[in-house]
VMD Tcl script that draws the C-alpha trace (Angstrom):
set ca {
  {79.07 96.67 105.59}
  {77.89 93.16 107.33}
  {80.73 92.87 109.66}
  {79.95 96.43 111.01}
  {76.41 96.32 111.03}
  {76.66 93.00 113.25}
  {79.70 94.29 115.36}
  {77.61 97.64 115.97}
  {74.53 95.86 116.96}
  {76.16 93.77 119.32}
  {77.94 96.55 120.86}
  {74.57 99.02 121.42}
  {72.54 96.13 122.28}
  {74.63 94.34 124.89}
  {75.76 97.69 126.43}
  {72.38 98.93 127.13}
  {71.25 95.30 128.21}
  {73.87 94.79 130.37}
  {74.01 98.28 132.03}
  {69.96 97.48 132.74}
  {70.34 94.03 134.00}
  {73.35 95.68 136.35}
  {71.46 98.97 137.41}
  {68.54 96.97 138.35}
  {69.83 94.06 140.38}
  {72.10 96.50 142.10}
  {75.26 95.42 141.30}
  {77.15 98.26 140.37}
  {76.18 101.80 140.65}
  {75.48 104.25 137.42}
  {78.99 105.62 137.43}
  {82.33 105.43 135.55}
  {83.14 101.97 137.18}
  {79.61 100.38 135.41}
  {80.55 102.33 132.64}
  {83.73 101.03 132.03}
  {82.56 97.07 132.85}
  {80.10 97.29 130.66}
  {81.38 99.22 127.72}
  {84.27 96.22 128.18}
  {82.20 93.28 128.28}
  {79.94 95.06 125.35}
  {83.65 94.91 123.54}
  {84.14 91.15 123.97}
  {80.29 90.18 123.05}
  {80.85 92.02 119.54}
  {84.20 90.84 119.18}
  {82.89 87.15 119.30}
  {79.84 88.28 117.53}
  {82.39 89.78 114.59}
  {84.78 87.89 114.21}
  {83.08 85.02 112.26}
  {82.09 87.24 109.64}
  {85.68 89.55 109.56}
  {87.51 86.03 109.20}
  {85.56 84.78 105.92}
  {85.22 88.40 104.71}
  {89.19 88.05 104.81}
  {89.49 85.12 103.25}
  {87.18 85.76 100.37}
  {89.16 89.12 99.48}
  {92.74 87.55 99.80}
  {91.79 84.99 97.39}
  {93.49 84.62 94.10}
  {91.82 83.24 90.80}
  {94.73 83.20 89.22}
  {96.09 80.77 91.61}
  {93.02 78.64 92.13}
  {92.38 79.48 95.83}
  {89.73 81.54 95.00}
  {86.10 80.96 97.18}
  {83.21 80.48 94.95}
  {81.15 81.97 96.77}
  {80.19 82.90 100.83}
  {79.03 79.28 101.69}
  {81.88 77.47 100.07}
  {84.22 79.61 102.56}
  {82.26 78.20 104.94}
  {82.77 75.35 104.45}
  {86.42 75.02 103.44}
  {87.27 76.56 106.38}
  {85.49 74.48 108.72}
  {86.41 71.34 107.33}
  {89.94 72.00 106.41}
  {90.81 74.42 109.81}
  {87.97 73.36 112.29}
  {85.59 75.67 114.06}
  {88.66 77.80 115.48}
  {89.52 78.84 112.54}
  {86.78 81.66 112.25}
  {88.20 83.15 115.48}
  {91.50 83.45 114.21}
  {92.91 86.84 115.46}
  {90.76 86.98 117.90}
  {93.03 88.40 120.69}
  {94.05 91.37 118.57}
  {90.60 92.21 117.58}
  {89.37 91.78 120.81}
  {91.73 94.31 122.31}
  {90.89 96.92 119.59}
  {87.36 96.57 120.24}
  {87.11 96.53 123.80}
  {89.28 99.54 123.77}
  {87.45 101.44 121.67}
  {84.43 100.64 123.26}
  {85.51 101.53 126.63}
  {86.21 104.64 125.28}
  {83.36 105.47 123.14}
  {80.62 104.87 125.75}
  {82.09 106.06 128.63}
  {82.13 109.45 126.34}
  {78.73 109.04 125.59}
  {77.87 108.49 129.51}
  {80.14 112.03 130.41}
  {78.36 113.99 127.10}
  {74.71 112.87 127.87}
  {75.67 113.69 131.95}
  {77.32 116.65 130.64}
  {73.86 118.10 128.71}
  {71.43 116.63 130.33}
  {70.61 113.85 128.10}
  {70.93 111.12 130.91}
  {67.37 109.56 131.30}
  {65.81 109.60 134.89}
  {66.70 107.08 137.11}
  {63.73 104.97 138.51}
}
mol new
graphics top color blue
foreach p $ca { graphics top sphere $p radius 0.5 }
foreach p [lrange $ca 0 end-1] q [lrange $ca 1 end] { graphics top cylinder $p $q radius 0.2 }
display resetview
């Protein structure tokens, strides 16, 4: 439940940030090109934002009692991890995860742009 709550919050927020800061310095228009930069770089911020927590999640489920490599708790991955693997290792995958989300980003908001275009939902442009 974490890892999405802090993936999903990172996406909405940095979309709708972004888009703003974009709209209103002029740099891009409000069309499917903004749409499409932003939903992308909305993609990478979660992924980075993710990532930490989907790594130790990992971790803490693919560990074995039985076999003694077993976390004792959240913190102790933590720390095992950063002192045995460095600060890389909580980006591990990051590539792959980073192309999922950015996809499905690009796809959900641009939808969202189109369907609140679509019925009116867009809010008035100052």
């Amino acid at each position: 439940m974490c890892i999405r709550d802090s993936i999903n919050s990172a996406e909405l927020a940095t979309y709708d940030h972004t888009k703003h800061i974009i709209l209103e310095k002029g740099i891009l228009r409000d069309n499917i090109v903004c749409h499409f930069v932003v939903s992308a770089w909305a993609g990478f911020v979660a992924t980075v934002v993710g990532s930490p927590v989907d790594v130790i999640k990992t971790r803490i489920m693919k560990g074995d009692k039985t076999k003694g490599d077993a976390y004792k708790n959240v913190f102790d991955c933590i720390y095992k991890t950063y002192t045995q693997e460095g600060f890389k290792a909580f980006y591990s995958g990051f590539v792959s995860n980073a192309s999922r989300i950015i996809s499905w980003n690009i796809v959900m908001f641009m939808a969202r742009e189109q369907l609140q275009e679509a019925f009116g939902l867009k809010k008035p442009k100052h």
